[in-house]
SEPAVEX-293541 format. One record per residue (C-alpha): residue number from 0; x negated, y, z. Coordinates in steps of 0.001 Angstrom, whole numbers, padded with zeros to 6 digits. Layout:
<rs>
pos_px_py_pz
NUM_X_Y_Z
...
</rs>
This chain:
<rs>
pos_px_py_pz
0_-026826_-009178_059614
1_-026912_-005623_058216
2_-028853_-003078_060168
3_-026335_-001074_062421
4_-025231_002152_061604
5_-026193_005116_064440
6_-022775_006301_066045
7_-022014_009787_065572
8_-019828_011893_068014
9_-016461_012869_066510
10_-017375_016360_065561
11_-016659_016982_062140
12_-019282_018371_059414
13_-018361_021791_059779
14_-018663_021741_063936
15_-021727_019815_063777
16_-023331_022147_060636
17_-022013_025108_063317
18_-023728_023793_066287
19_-027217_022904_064291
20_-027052_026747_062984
21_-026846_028465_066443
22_-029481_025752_067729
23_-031744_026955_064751
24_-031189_030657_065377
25_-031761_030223_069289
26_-035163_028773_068269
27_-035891_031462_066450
28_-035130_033666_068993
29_-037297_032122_071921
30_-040182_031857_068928
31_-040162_035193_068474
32_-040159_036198_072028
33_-042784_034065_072708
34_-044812_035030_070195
35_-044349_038542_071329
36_-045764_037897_074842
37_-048516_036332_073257
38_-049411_039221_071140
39_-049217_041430_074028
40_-052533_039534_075678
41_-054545_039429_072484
42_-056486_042076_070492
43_-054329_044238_068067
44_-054382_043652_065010
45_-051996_044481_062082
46_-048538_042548_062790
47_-047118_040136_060379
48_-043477_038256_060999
49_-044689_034538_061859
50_-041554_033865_058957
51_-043316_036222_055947
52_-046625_033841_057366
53_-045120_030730_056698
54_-043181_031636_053754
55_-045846_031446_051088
56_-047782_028144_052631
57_-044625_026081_052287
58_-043674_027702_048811
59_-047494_026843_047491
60_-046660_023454_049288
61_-043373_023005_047535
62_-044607_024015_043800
63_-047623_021283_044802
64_-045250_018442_045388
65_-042964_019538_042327
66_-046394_018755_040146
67_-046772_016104_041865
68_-043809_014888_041086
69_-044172_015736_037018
70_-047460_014357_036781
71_-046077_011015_038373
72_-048355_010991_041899
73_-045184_010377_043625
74_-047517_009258_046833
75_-049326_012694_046765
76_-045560_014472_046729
77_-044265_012345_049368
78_-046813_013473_051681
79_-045744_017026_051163
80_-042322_016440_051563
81_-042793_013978_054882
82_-044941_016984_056331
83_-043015_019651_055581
84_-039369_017555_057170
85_-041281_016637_060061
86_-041893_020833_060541
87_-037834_021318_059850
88_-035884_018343_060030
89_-032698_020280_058912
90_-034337_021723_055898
91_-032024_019596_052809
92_-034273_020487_050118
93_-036754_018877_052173
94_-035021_015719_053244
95_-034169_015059_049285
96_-038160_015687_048123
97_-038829_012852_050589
98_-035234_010481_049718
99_-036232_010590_045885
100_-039906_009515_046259
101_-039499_006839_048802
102_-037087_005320_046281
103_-039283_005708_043403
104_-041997_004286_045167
105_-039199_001632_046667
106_-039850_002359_050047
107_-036322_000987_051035
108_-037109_000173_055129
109_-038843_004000_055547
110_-036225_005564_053669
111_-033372_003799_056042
112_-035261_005302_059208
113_-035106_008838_057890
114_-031775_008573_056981
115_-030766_007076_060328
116_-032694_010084_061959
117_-030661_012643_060087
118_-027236_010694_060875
119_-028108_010999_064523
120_-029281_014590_064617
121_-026533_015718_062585
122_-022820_014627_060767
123_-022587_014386_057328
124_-021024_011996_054414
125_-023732_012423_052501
126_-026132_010435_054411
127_-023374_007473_054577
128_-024150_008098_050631
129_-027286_007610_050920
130_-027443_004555_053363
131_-025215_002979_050850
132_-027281_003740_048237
133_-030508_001945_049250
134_-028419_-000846_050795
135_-027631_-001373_047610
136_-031040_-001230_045528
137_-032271_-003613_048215
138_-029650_-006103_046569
139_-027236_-005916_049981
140_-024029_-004764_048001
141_-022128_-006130_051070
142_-023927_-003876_052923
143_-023247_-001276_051265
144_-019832_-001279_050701
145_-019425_-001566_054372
146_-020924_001393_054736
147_-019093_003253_051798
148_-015910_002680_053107
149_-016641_003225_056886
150_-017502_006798_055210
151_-014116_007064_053054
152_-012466_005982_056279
153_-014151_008503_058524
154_-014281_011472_056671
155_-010768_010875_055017
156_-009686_014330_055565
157_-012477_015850_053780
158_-012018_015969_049836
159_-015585_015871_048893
160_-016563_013117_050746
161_-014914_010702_048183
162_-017101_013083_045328
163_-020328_011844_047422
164_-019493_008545_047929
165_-018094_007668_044443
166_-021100_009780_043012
167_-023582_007273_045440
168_-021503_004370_043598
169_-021526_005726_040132
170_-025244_006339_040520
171_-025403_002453_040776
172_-023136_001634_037990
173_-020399_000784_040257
174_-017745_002388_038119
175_-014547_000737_039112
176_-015591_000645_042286
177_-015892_004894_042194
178_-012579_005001_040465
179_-010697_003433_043526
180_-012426_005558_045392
181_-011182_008415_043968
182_-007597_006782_043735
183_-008409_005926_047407
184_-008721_010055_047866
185_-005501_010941_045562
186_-003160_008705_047533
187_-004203_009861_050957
188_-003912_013390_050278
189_-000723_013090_047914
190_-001728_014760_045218
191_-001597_013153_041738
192_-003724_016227_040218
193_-006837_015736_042276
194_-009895_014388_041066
195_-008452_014129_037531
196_-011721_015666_035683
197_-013871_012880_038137
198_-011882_010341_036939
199_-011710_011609_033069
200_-015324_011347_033366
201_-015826_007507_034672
202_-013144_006437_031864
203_-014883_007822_029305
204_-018311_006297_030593
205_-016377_003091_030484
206_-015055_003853_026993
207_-011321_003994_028551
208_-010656_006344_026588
209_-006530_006162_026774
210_-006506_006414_030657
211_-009488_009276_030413
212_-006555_011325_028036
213_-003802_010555_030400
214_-005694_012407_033041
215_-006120_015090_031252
216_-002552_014938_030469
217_-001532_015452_033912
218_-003709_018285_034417
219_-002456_019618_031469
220_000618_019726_033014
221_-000005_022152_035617
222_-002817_024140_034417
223_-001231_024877_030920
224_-003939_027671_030274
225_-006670_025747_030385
226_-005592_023987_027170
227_-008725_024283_024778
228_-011064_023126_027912
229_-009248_019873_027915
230_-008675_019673_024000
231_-012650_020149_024234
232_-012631_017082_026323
233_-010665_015272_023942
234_-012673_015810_021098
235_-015880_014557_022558
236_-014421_011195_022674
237_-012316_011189_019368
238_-014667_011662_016562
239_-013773_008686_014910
240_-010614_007420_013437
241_-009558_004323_015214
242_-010568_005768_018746
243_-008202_008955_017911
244_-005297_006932_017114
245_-005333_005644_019558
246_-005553_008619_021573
247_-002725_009984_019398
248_-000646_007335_020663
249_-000670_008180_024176
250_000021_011663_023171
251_002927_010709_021625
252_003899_008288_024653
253_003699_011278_027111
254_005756_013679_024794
255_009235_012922_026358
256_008270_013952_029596
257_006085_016383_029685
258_006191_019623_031122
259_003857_021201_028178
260_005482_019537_025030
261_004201_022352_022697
262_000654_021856_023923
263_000797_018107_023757
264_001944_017762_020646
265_-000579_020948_019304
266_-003435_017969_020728
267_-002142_015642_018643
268_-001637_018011_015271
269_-004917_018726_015660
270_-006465_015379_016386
271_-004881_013899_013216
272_-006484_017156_011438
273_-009847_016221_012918
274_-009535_012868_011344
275_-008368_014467_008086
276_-005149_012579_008641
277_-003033_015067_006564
278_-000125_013679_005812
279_000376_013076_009745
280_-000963_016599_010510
281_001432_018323_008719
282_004503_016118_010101
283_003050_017410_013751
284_002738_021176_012504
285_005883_021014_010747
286_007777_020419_014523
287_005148_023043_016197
288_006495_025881_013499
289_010020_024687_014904
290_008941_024886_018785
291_009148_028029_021465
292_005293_027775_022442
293_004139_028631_026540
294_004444_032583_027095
295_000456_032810_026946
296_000485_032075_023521
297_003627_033446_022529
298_002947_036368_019888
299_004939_038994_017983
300_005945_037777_014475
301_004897_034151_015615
302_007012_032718_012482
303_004308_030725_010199
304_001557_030574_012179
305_001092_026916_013008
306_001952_026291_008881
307_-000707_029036_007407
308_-003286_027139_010160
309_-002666_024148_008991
310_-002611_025493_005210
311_-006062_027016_005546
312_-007577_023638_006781
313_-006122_021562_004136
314_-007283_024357_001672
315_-010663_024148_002676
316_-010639_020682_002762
317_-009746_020656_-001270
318_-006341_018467_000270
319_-004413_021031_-002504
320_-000914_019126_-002105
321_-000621_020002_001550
322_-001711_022891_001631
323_000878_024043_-001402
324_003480_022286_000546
325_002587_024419_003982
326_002183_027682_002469
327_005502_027120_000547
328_007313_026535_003617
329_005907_029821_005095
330_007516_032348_002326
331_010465_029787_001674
332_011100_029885_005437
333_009583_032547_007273
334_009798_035553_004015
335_009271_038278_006890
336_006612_036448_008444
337_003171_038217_008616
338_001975_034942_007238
339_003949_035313_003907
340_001241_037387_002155
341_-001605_035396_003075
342_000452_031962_002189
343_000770_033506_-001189
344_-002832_034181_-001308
345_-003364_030844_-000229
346_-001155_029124_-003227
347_-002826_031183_-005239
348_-006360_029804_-004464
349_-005102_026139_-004207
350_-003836_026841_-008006
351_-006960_028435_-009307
352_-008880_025441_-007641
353_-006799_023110_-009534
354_-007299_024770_-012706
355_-003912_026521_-013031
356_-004891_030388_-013226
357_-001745_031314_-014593
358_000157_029628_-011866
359_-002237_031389_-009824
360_-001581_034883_-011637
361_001781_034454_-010841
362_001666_034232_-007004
363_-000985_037118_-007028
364_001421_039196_-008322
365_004045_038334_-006562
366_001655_039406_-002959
367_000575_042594_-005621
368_004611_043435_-005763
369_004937_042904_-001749
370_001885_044247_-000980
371_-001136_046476_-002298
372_-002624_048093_000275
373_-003700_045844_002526
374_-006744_043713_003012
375_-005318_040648_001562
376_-003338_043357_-001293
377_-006980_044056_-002378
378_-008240_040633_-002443
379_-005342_039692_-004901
380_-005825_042578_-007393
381_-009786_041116_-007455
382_-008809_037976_-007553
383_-006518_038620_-010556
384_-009476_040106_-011948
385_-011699_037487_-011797
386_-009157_035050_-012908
387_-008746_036488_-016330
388_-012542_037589_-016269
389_-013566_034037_-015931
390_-011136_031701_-016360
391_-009096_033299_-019073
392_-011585_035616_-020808
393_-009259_038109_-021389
394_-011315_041317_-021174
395_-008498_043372_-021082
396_-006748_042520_-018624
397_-009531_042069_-016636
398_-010486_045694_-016684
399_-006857_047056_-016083
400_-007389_044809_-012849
401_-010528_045928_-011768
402_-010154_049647_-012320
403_-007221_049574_-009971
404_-008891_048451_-007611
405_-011331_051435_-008184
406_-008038_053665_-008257
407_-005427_052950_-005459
408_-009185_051767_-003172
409_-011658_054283_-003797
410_-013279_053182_-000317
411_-011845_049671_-000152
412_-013403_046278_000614
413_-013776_045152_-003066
414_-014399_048376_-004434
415_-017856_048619_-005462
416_-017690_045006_-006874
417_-015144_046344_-008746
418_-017336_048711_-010364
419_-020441_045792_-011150
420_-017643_043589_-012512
421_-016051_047018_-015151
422_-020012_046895_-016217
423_-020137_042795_-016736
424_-016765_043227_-018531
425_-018151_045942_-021161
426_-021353_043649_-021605
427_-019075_041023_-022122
428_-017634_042963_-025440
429_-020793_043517_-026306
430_-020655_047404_-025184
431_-024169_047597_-023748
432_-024100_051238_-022963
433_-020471_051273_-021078
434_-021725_048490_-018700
435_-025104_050180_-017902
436_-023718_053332_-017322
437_-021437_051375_-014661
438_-024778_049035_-013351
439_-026053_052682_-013165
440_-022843_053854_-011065
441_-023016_051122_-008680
442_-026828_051086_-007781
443_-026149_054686_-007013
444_-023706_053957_-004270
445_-024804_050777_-002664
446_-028253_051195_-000016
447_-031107_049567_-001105
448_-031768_045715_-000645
449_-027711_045242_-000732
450_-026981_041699_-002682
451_-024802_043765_-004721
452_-027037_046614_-005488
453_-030095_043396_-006901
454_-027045_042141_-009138
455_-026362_045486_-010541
456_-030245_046646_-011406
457_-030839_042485_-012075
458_-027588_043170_-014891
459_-029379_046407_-016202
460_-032433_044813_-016488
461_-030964_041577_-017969
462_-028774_043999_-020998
463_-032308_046246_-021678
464_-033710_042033_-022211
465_-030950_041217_-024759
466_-031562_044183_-026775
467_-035141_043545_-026888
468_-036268_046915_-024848
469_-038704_044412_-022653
470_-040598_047321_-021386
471_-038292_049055_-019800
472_-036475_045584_-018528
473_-039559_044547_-017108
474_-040009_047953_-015320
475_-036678_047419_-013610
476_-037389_043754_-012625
477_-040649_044824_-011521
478_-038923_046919_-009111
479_-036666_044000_-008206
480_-039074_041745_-007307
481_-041798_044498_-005532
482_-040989_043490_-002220
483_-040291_039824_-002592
484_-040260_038625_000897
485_-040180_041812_002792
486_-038050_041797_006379
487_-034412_042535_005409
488_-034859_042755_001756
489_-031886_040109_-000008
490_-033402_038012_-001827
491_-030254_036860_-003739
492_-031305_038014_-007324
493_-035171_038043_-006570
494_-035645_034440_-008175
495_-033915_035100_-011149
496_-035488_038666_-011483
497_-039107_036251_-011483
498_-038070_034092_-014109
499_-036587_036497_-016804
500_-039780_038650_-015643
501_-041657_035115_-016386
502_-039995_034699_-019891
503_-041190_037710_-021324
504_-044707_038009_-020009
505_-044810_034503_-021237
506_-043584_034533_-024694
507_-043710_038203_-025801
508_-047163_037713_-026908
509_-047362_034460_-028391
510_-043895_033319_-029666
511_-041734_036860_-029937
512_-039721_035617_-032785
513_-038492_032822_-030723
514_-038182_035062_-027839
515_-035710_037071_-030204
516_-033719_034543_-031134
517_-033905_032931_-027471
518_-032062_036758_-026727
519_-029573_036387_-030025
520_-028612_033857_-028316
521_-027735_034807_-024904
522_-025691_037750_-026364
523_-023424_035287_-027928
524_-023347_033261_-024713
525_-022656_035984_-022762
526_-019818_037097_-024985
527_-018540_033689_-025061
528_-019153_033154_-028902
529_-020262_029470_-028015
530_-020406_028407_-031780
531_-022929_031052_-032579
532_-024863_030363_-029133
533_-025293_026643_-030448
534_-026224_027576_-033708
535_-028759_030588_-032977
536_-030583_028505_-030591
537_-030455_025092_-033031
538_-032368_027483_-035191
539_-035006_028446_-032757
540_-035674_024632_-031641
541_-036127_023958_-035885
542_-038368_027194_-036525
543_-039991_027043_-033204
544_-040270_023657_-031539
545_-043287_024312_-029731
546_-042947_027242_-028557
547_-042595_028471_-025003
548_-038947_029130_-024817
549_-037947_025500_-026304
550_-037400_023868_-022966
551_-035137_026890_-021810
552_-033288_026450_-025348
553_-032374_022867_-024936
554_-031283_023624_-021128
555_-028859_026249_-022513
556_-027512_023746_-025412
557_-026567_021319_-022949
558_-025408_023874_-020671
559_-023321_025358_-024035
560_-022405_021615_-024998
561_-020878_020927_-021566
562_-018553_024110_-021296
563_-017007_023170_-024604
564_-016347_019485_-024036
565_-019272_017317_-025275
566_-020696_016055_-022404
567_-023193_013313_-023885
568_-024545_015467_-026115
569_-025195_017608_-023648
570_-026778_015005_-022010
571_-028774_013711_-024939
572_-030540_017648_-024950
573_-031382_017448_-021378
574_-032786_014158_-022296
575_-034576_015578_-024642
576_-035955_018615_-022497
577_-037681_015454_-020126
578_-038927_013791_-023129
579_-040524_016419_-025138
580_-041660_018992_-022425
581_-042858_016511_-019160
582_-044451_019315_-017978
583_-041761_022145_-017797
584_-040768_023563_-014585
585_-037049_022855_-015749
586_-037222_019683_-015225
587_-036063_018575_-012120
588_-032611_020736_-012600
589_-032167_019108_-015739
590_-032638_015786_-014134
591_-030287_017337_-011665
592_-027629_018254_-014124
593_-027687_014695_-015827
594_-026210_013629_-012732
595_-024046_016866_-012064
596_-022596_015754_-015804
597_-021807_011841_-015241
598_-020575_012269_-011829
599_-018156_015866_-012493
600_-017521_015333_-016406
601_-017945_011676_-017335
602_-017080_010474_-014045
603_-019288_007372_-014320
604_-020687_007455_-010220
605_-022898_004447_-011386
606_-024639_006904_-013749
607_-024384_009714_-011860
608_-025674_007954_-008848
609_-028955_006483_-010695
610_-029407_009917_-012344
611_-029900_011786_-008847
612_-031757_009181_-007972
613_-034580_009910_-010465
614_-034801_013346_-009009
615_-035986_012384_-005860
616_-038343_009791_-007386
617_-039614_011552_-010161
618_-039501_015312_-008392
619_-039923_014604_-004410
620_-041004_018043_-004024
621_-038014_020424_-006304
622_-036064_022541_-004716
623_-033244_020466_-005455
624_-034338_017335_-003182
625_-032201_018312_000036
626_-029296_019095_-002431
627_-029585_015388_-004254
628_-030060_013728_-000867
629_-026517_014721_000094
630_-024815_013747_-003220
631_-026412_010885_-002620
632_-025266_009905_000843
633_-021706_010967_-000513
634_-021339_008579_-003161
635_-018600_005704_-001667
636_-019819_002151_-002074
637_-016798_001508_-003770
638_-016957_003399_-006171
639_-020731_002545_-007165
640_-019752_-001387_-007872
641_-016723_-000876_-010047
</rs>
């Protein structure tokens, strides 16, 4: 037979808390007087309040017992905590120091006294909590179940009595046992909303995760503002696939009825977009565009706004067909939306990313015609110019685009880019002068240690290279690379600033012809002459195939090879670079690009795969490890045995 629980009266918490409060305060007040009549009859001395006095003993005591505790002399903390009860049997903080050392130590029998002494001085659940608790770790579950539910039974009225009895049972692994608690709690007060975040809680623990969702469905219901807290919830639990469909599926079971079908189904548009389910995501914000949403997120102009969401997503997530088919919808549907310009910005993207720039061009001219002046009306005029600066090549064109930009946005976002971009175009023609005098332009308007302000000055420097001024180039990439490292300075163009800087120190002296021809050429490659690239630097790796730009030459064949279609010969240069220079510094990007080549150009993953490989064998400490590790870890098996 269990040990018999002490009979309270039938005061509840709050009387009894009441009536232990004056008790405490009366003390007090008879302490005080009596230590006043005692002072009266001793010498005088300088008066300090008997509470300041005891104060900082029992703080020193309590910061003793709490490194006690840490250092695991749970005996030594005990004894602190018994003492300092025994001085202020109402004092919680107390009664808990001594509760979680007796049960470390296991001390069930001691522990049920003290408890017992606090249910007779005082009423409160939690001590039914407790008595349950070590009932329990002294393997009487009977025992304390009896004395859970004489708790639930007494203290029905009281809502968070069933949070410190299911917490006593939870704290035991008693899961189900907490849950019907809880239920217990729900039906007696009526109310199908309470507990619901308790209960959400023990599901999940138990992996439940459908019933865990249709709690927070119900709260959903009447708290419809608090919907991102509970999609929060949701999305701790639905990381992978299988578990979020079937989430989704009790989504769409609650649909019908539901008070807050715009917010249920905007849980379950997003969970499929979570679990890059696209083709289901769209279905779901395809119906959201058609649905009035709740009046707190009801906005002016609200046409579109669910579509360009989901277009952005899919955009980003290189899924090009949806997001084409969302951002069509917008300006088929919606052509007065404030959406419509940045859907055709969108298409316009998803085109250039697919390698259509003209298609591209076309809906960037179309958001040109509707709009030029704002934000999004200057990102198309510099997108159109890069799109014919670097996809199509026509200079041209390019220019009219950029100095537009220049003209309708003196001030505007994309401005001074603008300008660096007029300078690459003129270097581009091979009209050295024009494009420094715009590098000059720009560096004049941009504050020091801007990215763009290194680009322009890194340009400069790069032109005075290619027409073989190296003194004055490597005065301005000295200047570039003077505070390598400071706070705050961008160190965007610093690296390649070094290693042009390295290239002529390097070579100038000992193998300037080569070093001329190296430059010959770049000015080819930079004006896209490929043919004559190849060809000048063929000639340098048969005049000059020792000298110290040879490695660099080979790395810009392949890289020459590649942009005009012959990928294994490209490859069979980069090959070369690792067989006749081991010891260049290029050679763990060239290893790099091997793989870059099979895997994007070939598309042989077996290759590519093996080829990445060797960089982190052969060069475990390149820059380019952390980079290779993720290609690696991207690969699909699948694709590796075909």
């Amino acid at each position: 037979m269990r040990n018999q629980i002490p009979r309270a009266d039938s005061r509840s918490c709050f009387v009894g808390g009441r009536a232990i409060l004056v008790a405490l305060l009366l003390a007090a007040l008879f302490d005080s007087t009596f230590s006043g009549l005692v002072a009266q009859q001793t010498i005088k001395r300088k008066a300090t309040p008997r509470v300041q006095q005891q104060a900082r003993p029992d703080q020193n005591r309590i910061r003793m017992a709490q490194d006690y505790e840490r250092r695991g002399n749970y005996v030594g903390a005990l004894r602190i905590y018994q003492n300092l009860l025994q001085q202020v049997p109402s004092n919680q903080l107390y009664y808990e120091g001594v509760k979680r050392n007796l049960l470390r130590l296991k001390r069930f029998d001691e522990l049920l006294g003290i408890i017992k002494s606090q249910m007779a001085a005082r009423v409160n659940v939690k001590y039914y909590a407790d008595m349950g608790g070590v009932y329990y770790k002294q393997g009487l579950p009977d025992d304390a179940t009896m004395v859970w539910q004489e708790a639930v039974a007494r203290f029905a009225n009281q809502k968070p009595s069933y949070t410190y009895i299911a917490n006593a049972m939870i704290a035991n692994r008693l899961y189900d046992d907490a849950i019907q608690v809880y239920l217990q709690g729900r039906t007696h007060f009526k109310q199908q909303t309470l507990f619901v975040f308790e209960l959400a809680n023990i599901y999940v623990i138990r992996l439940k995760y459908k019933e865990a969702t249709r709690e927070y469905l119900t709260h959903l219901a009447h708290n419809p503002n608090q919907f991102s807290y509970i999609e929060g919830r949701i999305v701790n639990y639905t990381k992978d696939s299988e578990t979020a469909r079937s989430v989704a599926d009790i989504l769409s079971e609650a649909l019908p009825n539901h008070k807050q079908k715009y917010l249920v189904r905007k849980l379950m548009a997003d969970l499929y977009l979570r679990i890059e389910d696209f083709a289901h995501a769209m279905e779901q914000f395809q119906i959201l565009e058609t649905m009035e949403p709740p009046p707190n997120l009801k906005r002016k102009n609200e046409s579109g706004r669910e579509l360009f969401f989901f277009g952005e997503k899919a955009l980003k997530a290189e899924e090009f067909s949806f997001a084409e088919q969302s951002f069509n919808l917008i300006v088929e549907k919606y052509p007065r939306s404030q959406f419509t310009v940045q859907a055709l910005f969108g298409l316009a993207q998803a085109r250039k990313k697919q390698g259509m720039p003209a298609q591209a061009l076309q809906k960037l001219e179309e958001l040109v015609a509707i709009d030029n002046r704002s934000t999004w009306g200057q990102e198309a005029m510099f997108l159109i110019g890069e799109i014919y600066f670097n996809d199509l090549f026509d200079l041209d064109k390019a220019l009219q685009a950029y100095d537009a930009i220049t003209q309708k946005h003196p001030r505007g976002k994309r401005t001074n880019q603008a300008y660096v971009r007029i300078g690459d175009c003129h270097a581009a023609r091979g009209e050295f002068e024009d494009a420094q005098k715009w590098y000059a332009r720009s560096t004049k308007m941009l504050p020091a240690g801007s990215a763009l302000r290194d680009q322009a000055e890194y340009q400069t420097a790069y032109l005075n290279f290619l027409t073989e001024d190296y003194d004055t180039a490597l005065e301005s990439l000295t200047s570039l690379t003077d505070d390598i490292g400071a706070e705050g300075r961008n160190q965007d163009f610093v690296n390649d600033a070094l290693e042009l800087m390295f290239l002529i120190e390097e070579n100038r002296a000992s193998s300037e012809p080569a070093l001329k021809l190296y430059g010959g050429a770049q000015r080819f490659k930079l004006q896209k002459i490929d043919a004559k690239a190849i060809s000048a630097l063929e000639n340098l790796l048969a005049t000059y195939p020792q000298s110290g730009v040879a490695d660099e030459a080979l790395l810009e064949l392949a890289d020459l090879e590649n942009r005009r279609g012959d990928h294994h010969k490209a490859i069979d240069h980069l090959t070369g670079l690792l067989q006749q220079h081991p010891e260049s510094v290029f050679n763990a990007l060239a290893q790099k690009r091997i793989g870059e080549i099979y895997e994007l150009a070939v598309g042989d993953s077996r290759k590519a795969y093996d080829a990445y490989e060797k960089v982190l064998v052969n060069y475990p400490n390149s820059l380019y490890v952390e980079e290779v590790r993720l290609k690696l870890r991207s690969f699909p098996a699948q694709k590796l045995n075909n």
